[in-house]
C-alpha positions as CSV (number, residue, x, y, z in Angstrom):
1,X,25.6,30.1,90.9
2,X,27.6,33.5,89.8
3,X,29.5,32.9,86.6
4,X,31.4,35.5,85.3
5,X,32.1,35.0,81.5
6,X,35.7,35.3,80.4
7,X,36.0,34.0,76.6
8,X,33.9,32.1,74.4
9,X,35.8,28.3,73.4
10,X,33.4,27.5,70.2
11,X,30.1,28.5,69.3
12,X,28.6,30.2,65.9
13,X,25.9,32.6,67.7
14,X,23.6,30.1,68.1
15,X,22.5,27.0,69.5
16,X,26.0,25.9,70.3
17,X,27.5,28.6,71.9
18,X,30.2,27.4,74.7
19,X,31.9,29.8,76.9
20,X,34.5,29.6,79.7
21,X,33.4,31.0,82.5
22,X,34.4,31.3,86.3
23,X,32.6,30.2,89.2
24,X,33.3,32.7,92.1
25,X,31.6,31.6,94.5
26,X,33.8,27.5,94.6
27,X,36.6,29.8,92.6
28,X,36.8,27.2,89.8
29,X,36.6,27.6,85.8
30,X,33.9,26.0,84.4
31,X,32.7,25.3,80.5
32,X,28.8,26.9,80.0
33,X,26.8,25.9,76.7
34,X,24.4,28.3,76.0
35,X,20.9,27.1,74.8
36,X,19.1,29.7,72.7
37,X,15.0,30.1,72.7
38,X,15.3,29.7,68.8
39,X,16.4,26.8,68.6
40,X,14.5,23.6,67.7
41,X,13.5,20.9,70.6
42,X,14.8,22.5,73.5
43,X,12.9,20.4,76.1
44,X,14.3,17.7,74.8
45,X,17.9,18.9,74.9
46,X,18.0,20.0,78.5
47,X,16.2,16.8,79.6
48,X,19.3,15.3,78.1
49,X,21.7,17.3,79.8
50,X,19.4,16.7,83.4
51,X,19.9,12.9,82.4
52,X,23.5,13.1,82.5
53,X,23.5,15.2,84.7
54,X,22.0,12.6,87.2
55,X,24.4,9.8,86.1
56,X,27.9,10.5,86.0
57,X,30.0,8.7,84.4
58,X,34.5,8.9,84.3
59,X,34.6,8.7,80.3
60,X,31.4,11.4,80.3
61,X,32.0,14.8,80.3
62,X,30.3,16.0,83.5
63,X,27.4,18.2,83.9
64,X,27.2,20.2,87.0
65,X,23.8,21.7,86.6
66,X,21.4,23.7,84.4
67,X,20.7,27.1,85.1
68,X,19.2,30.5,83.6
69,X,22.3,32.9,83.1
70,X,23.0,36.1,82.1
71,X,22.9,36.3,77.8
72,X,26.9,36.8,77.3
73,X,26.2,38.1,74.3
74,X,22.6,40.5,74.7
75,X,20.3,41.6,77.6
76,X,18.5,39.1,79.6
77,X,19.1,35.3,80.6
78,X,19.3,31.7,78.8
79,X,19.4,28.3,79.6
80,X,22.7,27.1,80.4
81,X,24.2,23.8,80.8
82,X,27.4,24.2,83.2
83,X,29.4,21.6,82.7
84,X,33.2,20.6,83.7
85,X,36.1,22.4,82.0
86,X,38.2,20.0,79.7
87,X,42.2,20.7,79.5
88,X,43.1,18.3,75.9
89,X,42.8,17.7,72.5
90,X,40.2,15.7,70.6
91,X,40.7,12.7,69.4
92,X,40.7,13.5,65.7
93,X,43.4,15.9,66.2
94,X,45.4,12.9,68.3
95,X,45.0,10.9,65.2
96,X,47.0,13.4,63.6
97,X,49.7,12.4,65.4
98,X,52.1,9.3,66.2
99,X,50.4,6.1,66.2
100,X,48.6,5.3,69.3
101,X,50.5,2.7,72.0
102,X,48.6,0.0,72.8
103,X,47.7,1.2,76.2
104,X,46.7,4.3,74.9
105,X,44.8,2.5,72.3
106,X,43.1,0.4,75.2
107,X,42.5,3.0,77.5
108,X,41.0,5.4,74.7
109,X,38.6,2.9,73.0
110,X,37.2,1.2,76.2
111,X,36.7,4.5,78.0
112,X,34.7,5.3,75.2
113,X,32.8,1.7,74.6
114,X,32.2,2.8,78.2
115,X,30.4,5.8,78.0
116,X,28.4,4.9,74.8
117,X,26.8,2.1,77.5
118,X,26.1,4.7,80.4
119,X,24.1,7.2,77.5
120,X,22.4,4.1,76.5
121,X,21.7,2.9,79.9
122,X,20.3,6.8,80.4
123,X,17.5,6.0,77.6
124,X,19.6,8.2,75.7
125,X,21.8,8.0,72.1
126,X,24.5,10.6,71.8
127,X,23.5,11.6,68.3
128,X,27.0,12.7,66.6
129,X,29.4,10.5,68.0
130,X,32.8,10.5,65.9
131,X,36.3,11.7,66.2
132,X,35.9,15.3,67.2
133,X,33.4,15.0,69.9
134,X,35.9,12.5,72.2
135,X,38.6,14.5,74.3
136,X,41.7,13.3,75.0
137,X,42.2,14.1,78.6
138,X,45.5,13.3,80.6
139,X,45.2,9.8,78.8
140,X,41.5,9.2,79.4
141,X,38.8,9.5,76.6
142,X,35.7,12.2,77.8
143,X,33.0,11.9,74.9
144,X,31.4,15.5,75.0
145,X,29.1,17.6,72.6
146,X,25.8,15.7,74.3
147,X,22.8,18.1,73.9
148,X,22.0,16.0,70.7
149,X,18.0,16.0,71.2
150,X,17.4,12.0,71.0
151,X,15.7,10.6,74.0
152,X,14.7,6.6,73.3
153,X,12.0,6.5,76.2
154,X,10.2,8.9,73.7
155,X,10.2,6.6,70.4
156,X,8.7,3.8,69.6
157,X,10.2,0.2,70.0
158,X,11.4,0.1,66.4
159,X,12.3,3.8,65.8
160,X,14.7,3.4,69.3
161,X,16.3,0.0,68.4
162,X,17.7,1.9,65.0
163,X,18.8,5.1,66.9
164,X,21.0,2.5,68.9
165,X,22.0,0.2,65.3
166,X,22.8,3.7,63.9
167,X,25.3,4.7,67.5
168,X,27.0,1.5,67.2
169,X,27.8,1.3,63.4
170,X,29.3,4.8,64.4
171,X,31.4,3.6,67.4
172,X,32.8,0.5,64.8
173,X,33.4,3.3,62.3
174,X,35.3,5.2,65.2
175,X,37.2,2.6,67.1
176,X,38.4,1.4,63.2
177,X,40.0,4.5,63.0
178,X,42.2,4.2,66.2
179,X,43.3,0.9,65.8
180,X,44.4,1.9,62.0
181,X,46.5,4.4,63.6
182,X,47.9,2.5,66.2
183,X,51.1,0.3,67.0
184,X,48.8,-2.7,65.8
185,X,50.1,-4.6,63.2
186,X,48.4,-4.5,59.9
187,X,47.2,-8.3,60.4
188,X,45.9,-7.7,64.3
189,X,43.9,-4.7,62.6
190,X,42.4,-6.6,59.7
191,X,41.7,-9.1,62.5
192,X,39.4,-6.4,64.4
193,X,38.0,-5.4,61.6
194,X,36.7,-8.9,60.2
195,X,35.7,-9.5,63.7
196,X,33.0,-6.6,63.9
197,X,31.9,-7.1,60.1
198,X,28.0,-5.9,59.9
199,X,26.0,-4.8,62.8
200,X,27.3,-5.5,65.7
201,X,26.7,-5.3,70.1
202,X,28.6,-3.2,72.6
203,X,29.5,-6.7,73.8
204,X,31.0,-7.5,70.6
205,X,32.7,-4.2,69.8
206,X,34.3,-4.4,73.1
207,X,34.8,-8.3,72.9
208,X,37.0,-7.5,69.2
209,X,39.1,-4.7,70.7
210,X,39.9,-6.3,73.4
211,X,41.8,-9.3,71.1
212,X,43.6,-6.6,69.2
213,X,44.9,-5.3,71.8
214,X,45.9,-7.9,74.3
215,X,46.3,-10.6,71.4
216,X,49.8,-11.8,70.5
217,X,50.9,-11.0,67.2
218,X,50.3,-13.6,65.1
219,X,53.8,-15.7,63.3
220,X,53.7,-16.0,60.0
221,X,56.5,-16.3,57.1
222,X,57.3,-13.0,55.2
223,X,56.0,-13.5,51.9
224,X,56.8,-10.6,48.6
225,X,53.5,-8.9,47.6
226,X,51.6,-10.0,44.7
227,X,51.4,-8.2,41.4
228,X,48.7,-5.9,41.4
229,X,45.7,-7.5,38.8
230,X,46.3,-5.9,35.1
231,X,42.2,-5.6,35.0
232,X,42.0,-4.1,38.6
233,X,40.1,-1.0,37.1
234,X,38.0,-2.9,35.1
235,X,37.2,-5.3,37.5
236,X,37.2,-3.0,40.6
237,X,34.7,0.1,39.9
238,X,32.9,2.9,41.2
239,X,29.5,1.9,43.1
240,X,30.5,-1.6,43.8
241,X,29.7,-2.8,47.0
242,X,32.4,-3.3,49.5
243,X,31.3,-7.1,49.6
244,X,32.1,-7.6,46.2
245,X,35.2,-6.2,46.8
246,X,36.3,-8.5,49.5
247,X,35.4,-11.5,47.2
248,X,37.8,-10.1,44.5
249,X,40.7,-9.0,46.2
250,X,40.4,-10.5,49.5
251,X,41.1,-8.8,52.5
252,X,42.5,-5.2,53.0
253,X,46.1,-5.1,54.2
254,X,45.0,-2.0,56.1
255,X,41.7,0.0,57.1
256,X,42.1,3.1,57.4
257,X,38.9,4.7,58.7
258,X,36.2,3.3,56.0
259,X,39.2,3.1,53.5
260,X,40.6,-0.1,52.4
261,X,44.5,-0.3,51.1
262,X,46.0,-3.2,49.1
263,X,49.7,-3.4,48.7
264,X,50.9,-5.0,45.8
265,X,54.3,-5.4,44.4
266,X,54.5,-2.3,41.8
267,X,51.9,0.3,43.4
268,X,49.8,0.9,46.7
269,X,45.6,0.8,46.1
270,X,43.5,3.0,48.1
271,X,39.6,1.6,47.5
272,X,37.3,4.4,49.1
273,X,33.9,4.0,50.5
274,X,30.6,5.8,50.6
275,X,28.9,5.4,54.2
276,X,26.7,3.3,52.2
277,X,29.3,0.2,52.1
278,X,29.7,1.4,47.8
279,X,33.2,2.3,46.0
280,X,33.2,6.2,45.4
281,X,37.3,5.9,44.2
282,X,39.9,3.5,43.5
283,X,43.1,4.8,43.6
284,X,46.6,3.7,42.2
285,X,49.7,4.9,43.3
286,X,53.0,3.7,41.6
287,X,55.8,2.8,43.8
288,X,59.5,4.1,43.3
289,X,61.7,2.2,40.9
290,X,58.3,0.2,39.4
291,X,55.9,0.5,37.0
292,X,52.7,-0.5,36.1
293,X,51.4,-1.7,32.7
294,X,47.7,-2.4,33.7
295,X,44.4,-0.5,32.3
296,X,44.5,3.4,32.9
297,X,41.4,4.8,33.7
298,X,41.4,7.3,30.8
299,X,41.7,4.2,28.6
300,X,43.2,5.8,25.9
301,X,47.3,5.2,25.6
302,X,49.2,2.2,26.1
303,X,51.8,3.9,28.2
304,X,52.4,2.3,31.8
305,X,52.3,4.2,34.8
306,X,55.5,5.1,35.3
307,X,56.3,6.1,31.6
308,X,52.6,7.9,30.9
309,X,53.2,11.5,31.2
310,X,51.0,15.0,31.8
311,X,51.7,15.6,27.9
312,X,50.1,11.6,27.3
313,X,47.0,13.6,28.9
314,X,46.7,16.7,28.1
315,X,47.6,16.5,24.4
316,X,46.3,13.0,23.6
317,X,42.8,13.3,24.6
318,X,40.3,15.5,24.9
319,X,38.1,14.6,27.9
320,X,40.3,16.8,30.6
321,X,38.5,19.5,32.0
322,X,40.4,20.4,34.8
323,X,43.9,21.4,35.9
324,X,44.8,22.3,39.2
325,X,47.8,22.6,41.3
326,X,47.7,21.9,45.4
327,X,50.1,22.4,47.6
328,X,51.2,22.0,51.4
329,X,53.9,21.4,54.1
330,X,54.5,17.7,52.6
331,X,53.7,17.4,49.3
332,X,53.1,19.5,46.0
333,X,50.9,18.4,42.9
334,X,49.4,18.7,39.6
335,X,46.2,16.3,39.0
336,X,44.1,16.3,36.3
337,X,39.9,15.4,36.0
338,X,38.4,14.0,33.3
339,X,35.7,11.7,32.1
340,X,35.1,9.7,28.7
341,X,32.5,8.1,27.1
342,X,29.0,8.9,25.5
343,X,27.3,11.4,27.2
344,X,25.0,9.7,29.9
345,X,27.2,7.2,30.3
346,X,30.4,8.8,31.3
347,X,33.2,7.2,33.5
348,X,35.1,9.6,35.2
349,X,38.7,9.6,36.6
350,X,41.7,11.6,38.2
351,X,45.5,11.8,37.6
352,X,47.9,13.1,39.4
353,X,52.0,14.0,39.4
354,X,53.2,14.1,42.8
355,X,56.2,15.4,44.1
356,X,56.8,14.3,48.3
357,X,58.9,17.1,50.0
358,X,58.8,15.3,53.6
359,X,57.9,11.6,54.1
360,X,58.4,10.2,51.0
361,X,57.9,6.4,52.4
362,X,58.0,4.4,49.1
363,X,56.3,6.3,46.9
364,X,58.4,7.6,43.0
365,X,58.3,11.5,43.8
366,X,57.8,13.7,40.3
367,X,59.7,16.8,40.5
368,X,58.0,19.6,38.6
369,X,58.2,23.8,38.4
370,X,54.8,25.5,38.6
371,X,54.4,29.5,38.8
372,X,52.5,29.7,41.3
373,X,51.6,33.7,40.4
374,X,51.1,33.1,36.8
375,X,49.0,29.6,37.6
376,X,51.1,28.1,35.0
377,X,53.4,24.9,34.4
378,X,56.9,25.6,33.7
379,X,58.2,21.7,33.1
380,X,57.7,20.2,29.5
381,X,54.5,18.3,30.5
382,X,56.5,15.8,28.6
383,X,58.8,15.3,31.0
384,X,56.2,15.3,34.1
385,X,55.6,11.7,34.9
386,X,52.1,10.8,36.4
387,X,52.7,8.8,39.5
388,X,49.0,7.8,40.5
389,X,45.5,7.7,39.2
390,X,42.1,6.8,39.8
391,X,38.4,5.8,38.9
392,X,36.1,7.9,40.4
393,X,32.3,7.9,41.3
394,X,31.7,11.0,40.1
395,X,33.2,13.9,37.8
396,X,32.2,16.2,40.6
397,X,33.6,14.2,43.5
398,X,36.8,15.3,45.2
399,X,40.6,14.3,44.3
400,X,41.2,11.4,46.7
401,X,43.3,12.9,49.1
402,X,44.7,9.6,50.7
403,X,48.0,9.7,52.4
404,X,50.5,9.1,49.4
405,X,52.3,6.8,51.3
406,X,53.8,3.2,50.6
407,X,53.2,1.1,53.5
408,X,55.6,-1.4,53.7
């Protein structure tokens, strides 16, 4: 085959160099991953590419064949894998987007359900399998990024059957995030979601989606959300299993990846969780017009959220340690990070004034004036409303950076 290389698509130098090159002699454009001589378990990884390259399958991207080429980038030649060019985007930056149709939602997650059982059938696991490593091809899913260098007919029985536990808990992790974003409703979601609770088959992954998508909505009377619990954040911490969770609040209203949201009458509450199944942040955002008189996690005013102000913070107690400002095409914001107790034994928590320039949903904006050159605030802190806050893990963990919306 004589390639000629015209520009390199991703790559770092090394292992996982891929370039676009052209076929001359079938006159076609083709993608070429380059596999280097110092990287680790090469045999491996181009008896995974021959694999799939013997089995071809529609929601796989296609490998043509592996061949020494001329080094793009130095003298001499390298493996290559050739492999089919893909015109798309990946399914992480689709998620970005609208919410998925429930065809698309069908067509996506099947195709890849699909393809996970041909690698499997290939003795093989895929390795790295989440949102970035699925294309999004003319409507079709193409899972790609397959030199991972796992081959099951080389581990024992044991080490194999949790290479394949560890794929699947990934796909559930992966098909949870399309059908949050989807046209699903939030009840047809939690639905899935219950239904693929632990570790679960192919089968069963692909029984569950299946319902959700070709399920009818279920009827049921509109009822008003409940008052969110005055103790949530005393009851509801940090490193609590997600378990526990579920047999306090009951299930989510919506999943959002590995994130659970509870709606409540007066605020929106955004549990996060570790990969682990454990709470790493619970977060409280105030809806507009409301507030909320329930325990704060800096524990140290009586002032409800919705009346508790930077000034309540800053100048009332002395565990904040950081003040930062953020800002982007939606939102702007001032959040604070703190932690109180004895020292061993701290709690730690965030704060945050939020003002929404585009999509406000229901969520009580705070309008604010921060220099951004002199890094200072030029509002009375007194008069800058905090508008969410949270219990965190960690001191050192990030700011949640949920969606600040208020879904309805």
């Amino acid at each position: 085959m004589e390639l000629e290389f015209l520009n390199l698509i991703s790559g770092d130098g090394g292992f996982a160099d891929i370039w676009r090159a052209r076929d001359k002699e079938l006159d076609r454009d083709l993608a070429v991953k380059i596999v280097r001589e110092a990287s680790i378990g090469i045999s491996n990884a181009l008896q995974h590419a021959r694999a799939l390259a013997r089995a071809k399958h529609p929601n796989v991207v296609v490998v043509h064949t592996i061949e020494k080429v001329r080094d793009p980038n130095g003298p001499g030649e390298v493996d290559a894998v050739v492999m089919e060019l893909l015109h798309g985007v990946t399914l992480g930056a689709r998620l970005q987007g609208p919410p998925l149709t429930r065809e698309e939602l069908r067509t996506v997650s099947l195709g890849i359900v699909g393809a996970v059982r041909h690698i499997h059938a290939q003795d093989m696991v895929h390795g790295d399998l989440h949102e970035h490593n699925v294309m999004i091809c003319v409507g079709q899913a193409k899972v790609i990024d397959l030199l991972h260098r796992y081959s099951l007919a080389l581990l024992s029985v044991g080490r194999r059957g949790e290479q394949v536990v560890r794929e699947l808990r990934a796909l559930k992790m992966l098909l949870q995030q399309a059908v949050g974003h989807s046209e699903l409703s939030a009840e047809q979601a939690c639905a899935f979601t219950e239904a693929v609770r632990g570790d679960v088959s192919l089968e069963d992954l692909e029984s569950a989606l299946l319902e959700a998508v070709e399920g009818e909505p279920p009827v049921r009377l509109r009822l008003e959300h409940p008052k969110t619990p005055l103790n949530l954040l005393d009851v509801v911490v940090p490193d609590m299993h997600r378990e526990r969770v579920r047999a306090l609040l009951g299930a989510p209203n919506f999943v959002q990846g590995t994130d659970w949201v509870y709606r409540y009458q007066e605020t929106q509450v955004e549990i996060k969780f570790t990969e682990a199944e454990s709470v790493s942040a619970v977060v409280i955002v105030l809806c507009w017009g409301k507030k909320y008189h329930g325990v704060h996690p800096t524990a140290h005013t009586d002032s409800p959220l919705g009346e508790l102000t930077l000034a309540d913070v800053l100048l009332d107690f002395r565990g904040v340690e950081d003040v930062e400002y953020f800002e982007s095409m939606r939102t702007k914001e001032i959040y604070l990070r703190g932690r109180w107790g004895p020292p061993g034994a701290w709690s730690y928590y965030a704060v945050g004034a939020l003002d929404v320039l585009a999509g406000v949903g229901s969520i009580a904006p705070v309008e604010f004036e921060w220099d951004v050159d002199a890094g200072l605030l030029r509002t009375n802190p007194g008069e800058v409303r905090i508008n969410w806050m949270a219990a965190t893990a960690s001191y050192s963990i990030d700011v949640p950076g949920f969606n600040w919306y208020i879904k309805g």
